[in-house]
Backbone as JSON, one array per atom type, in Angstrom:
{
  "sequence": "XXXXXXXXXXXXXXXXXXXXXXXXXXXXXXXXXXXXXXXXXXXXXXXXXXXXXXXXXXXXXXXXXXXXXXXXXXXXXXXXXXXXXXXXXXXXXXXXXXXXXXXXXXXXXXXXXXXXXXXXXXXX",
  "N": [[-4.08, -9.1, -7.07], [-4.71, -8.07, -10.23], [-4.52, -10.73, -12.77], [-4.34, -10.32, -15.26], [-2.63, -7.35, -15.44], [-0.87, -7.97, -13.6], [0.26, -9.65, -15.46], [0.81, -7.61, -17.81], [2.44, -6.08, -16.41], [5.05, -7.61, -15.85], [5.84, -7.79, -18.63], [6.54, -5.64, -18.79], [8.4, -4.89, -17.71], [10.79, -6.69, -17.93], [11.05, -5.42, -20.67], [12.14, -2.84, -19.78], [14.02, -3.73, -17.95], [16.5, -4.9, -19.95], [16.96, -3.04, -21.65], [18.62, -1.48, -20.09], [20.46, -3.36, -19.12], [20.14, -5.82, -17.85], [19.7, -8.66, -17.79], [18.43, -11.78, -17.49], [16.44, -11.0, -15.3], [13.88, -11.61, -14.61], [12.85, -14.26, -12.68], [12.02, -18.34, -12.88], [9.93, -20.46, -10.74], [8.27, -22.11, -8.61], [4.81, -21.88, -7.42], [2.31, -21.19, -4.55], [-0.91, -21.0, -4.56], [-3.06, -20.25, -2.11], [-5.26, -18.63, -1.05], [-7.61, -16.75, -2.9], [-6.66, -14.12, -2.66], [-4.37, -14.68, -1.96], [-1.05, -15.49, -2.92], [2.41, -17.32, -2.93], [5.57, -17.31, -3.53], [7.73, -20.18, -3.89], [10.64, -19.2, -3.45], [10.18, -17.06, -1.89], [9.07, -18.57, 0.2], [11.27, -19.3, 1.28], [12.49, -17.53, 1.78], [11.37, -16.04, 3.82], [11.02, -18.37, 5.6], [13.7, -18.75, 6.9], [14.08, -15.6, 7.94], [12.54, -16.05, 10.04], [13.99, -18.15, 11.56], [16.27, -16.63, 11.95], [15.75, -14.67, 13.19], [15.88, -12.92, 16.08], [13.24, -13.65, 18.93], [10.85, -12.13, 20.68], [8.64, -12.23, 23.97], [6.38, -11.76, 23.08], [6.18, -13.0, 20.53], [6.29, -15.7, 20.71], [4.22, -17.17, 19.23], [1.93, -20.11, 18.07], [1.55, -23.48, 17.25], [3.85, -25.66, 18.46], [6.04, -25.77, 20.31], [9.02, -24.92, 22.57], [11.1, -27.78, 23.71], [12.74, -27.07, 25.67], [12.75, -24.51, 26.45], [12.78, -22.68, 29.93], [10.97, -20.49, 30.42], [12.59, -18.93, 29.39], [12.23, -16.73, 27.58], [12.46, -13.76, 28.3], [14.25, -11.11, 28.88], [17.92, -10.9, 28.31], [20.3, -12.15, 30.88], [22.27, -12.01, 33.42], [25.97, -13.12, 33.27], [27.96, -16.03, 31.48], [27.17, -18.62, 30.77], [24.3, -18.36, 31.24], [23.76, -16.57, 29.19], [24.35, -17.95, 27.41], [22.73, -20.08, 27.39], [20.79, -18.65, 26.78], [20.47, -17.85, 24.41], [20.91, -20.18, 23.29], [18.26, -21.24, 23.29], [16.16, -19.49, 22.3], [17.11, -19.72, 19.97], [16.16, -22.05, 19.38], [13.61, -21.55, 19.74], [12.78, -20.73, 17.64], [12.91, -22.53, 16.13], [11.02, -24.16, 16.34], [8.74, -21.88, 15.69], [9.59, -21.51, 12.92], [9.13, -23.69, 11.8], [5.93, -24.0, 12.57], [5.23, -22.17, 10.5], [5.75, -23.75, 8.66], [3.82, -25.68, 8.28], [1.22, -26.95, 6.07], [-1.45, -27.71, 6.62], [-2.01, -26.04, 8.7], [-3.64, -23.38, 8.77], [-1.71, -21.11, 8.57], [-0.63, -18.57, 7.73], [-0.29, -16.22, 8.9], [2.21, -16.66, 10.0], [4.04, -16.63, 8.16], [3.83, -14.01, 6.48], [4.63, -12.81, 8.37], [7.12, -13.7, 8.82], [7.65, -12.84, 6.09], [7.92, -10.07, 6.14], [9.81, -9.71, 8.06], [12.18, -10.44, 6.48], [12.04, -8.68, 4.54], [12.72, -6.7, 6.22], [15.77, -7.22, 6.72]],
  "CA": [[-3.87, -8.25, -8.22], [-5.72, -8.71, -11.35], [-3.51, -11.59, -14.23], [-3.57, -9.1, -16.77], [-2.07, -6.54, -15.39], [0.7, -8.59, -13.13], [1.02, -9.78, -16.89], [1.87, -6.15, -18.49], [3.64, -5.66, -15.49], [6.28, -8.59, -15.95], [6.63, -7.34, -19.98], [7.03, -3.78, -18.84], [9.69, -5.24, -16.32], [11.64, -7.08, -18.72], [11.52, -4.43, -21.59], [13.1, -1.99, -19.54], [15.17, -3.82, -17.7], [17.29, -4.95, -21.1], [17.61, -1.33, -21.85], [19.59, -1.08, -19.0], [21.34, -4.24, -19.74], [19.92, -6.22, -16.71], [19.39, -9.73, -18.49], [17.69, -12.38, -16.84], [16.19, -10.04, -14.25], [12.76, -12.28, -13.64], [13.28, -16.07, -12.52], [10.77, -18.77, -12.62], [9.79, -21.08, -9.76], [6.96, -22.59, -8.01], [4.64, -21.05, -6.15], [1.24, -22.26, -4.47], [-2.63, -20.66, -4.16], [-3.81, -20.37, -0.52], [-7.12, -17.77, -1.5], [-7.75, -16.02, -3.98], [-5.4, -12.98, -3.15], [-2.55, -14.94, -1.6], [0.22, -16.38, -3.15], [3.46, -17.2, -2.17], [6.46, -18.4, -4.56], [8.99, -20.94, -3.39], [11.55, -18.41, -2.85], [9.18, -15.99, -1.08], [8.96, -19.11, 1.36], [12.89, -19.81, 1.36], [13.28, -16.03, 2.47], [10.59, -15.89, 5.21], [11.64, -19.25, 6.79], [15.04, -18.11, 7.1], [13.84, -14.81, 8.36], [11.93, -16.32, 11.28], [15.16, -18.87, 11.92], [17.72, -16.25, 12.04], [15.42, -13.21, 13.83], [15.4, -13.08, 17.65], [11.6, -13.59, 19.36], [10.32, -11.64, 22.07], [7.95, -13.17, 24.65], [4.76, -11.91, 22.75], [6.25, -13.66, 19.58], [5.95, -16.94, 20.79], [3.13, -17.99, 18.89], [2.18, -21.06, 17.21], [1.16, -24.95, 18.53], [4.75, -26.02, 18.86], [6.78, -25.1, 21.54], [10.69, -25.37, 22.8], [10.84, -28.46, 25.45], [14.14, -26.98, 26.58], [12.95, -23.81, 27.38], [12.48, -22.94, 30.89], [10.51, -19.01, 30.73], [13.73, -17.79, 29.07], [12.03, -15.77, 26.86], [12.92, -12.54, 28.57], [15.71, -10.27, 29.01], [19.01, -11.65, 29.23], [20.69, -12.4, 32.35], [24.31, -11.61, 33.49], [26.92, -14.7, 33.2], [27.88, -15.76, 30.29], [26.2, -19.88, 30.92], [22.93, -18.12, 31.56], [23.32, -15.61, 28.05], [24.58, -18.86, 26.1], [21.74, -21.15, 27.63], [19.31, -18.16, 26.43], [20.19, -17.49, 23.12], [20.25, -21.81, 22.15], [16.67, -21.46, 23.95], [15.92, -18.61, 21.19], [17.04, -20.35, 18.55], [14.64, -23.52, 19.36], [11.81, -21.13, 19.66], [12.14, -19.95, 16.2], [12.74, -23.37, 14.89], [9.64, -24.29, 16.38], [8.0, -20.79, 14.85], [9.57, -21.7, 11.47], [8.48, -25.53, 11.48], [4.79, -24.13, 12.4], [4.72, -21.98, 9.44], [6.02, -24.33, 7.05], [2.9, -26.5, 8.1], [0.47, -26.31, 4.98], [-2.48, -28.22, 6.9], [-3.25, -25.53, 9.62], [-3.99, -21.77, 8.39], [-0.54, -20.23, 9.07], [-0.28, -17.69, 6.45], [-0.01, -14.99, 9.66], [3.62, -16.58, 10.31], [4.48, -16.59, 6.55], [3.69, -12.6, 6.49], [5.65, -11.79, 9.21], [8.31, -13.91, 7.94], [8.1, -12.17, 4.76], [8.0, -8.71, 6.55], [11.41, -9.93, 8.49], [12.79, -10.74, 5.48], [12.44, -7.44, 4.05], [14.08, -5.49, 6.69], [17.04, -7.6, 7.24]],
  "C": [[-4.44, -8.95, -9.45], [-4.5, -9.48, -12.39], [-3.32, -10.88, -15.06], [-2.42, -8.02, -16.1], [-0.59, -6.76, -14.73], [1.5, -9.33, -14.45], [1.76, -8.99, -17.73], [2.53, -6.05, -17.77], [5.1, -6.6, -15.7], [6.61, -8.3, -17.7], [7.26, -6.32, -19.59], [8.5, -3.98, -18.41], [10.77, -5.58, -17.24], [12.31, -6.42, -19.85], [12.42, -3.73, -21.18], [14.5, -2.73, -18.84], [16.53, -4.75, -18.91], [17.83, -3.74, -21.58], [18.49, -1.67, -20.95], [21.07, -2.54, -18.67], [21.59, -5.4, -18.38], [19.3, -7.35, -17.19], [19.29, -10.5, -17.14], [17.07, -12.1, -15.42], [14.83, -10.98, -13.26], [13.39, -13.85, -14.0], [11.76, -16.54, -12.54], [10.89, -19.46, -11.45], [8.42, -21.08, -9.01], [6.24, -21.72, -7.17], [2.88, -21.67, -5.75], [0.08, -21.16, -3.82], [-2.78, -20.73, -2.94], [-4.87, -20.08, -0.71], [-7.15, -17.34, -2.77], [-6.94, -14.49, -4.16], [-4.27, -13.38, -2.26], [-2.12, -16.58, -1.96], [1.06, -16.6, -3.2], [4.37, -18.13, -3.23], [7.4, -18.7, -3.42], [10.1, -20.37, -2.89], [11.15, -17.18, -1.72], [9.44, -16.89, 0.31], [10.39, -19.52, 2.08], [12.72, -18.57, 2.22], [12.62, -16.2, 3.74], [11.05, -17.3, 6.19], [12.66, -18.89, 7.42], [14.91, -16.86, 7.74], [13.38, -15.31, 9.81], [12.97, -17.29, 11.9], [15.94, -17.97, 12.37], [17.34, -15.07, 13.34], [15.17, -13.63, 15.34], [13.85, -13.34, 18.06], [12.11, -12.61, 20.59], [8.97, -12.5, 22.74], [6.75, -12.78, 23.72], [5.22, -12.41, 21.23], [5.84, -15.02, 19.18], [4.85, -17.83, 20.22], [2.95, -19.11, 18.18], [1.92, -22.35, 18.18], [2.53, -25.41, 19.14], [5.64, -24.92, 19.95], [8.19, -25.75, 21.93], [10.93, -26.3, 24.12], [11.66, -27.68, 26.27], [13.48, -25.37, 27.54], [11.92, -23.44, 28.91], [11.89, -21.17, 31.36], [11.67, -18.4, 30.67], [13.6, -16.87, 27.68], [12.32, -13.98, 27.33], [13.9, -11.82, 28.08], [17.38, -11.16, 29.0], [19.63, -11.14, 30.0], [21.97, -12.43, 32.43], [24.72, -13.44, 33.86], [26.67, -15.28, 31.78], [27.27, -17.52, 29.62], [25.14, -19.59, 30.56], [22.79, -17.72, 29.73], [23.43, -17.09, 27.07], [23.36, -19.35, 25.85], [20.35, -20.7, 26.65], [19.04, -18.12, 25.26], [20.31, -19.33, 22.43], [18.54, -21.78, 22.57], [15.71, -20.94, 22.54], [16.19, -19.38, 20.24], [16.12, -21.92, 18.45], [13.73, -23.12, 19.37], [11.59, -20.84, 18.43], [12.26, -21.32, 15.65], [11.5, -23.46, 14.81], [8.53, -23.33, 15.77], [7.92, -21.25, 13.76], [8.72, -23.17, 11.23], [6.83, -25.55, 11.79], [4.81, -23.66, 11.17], [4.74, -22.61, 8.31], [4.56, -25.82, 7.22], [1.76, -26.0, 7.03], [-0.93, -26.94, 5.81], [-3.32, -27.22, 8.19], [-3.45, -23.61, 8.24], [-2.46, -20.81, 9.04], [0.0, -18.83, 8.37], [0.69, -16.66, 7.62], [1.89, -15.29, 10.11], [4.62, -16.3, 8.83], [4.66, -15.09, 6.13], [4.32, -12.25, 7.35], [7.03, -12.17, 8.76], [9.31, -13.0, 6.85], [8.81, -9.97, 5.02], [9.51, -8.74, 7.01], [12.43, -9.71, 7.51], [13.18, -9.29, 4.98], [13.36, -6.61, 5.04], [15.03, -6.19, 7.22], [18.08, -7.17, 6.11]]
}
């Protein structure tokens, strides 16, 4: 988006929202360049990590260099008994660390986990 106009846009934002009596409505905080049309603030990246931590995978989710030692092709369905369902869902939650801990790498090109992140984020 063009600086000027994400510039009127953040007065416009603020004008009105004082009318309405919605004080300190925009925050500041860091945020960091990747290209030239993506950029991602500090809280943008708080939400989407946390999104990809908390959200189940499915087997075609799995993407990314890191991988879960523990698990053993329990990305599927789960399985009756309630050992098997426990075993599956700590399995799940090591695959997303490993998801989240690729995207928070800044040295490969991960943006594509950062966007889904961010997409998670929104519909939770």
């Amino acid at each position: 988006m063009n600086p000027t106009i994400k510039r009127k846009f953040k007065e416009k934002i603020i004008n009105v929202a004082s009318e309405f009596g919605l004080n300190d409505i925009m925050m500041t905080c860091f945020s960091r360049q990747y290209d030239a049309k993506t950029q991602l603030s500090a809280t943008d990246m708080a939400y989407a990590i946390s999104a990809l931590l908390e959200t189940p995978l499915t087997a075609t989710d799995s993407d990314g260099e890191n991988t879960n030692p523990n698990a053993m092709g329990a990305i599927g369905g789960f399985t009756s008994g309630k050992e098997n369902c426990l075993e599956e869902i700590t399995n799940r939650l090591h695959d997303n660390f490993w998801v989240a801990y690729d995207a928070l790498d800044l040295g490969q090109n991960n943006t594509f986990l950062l966007r889904r992140g961010i997409s998670l984020a929104k519909d939770m």
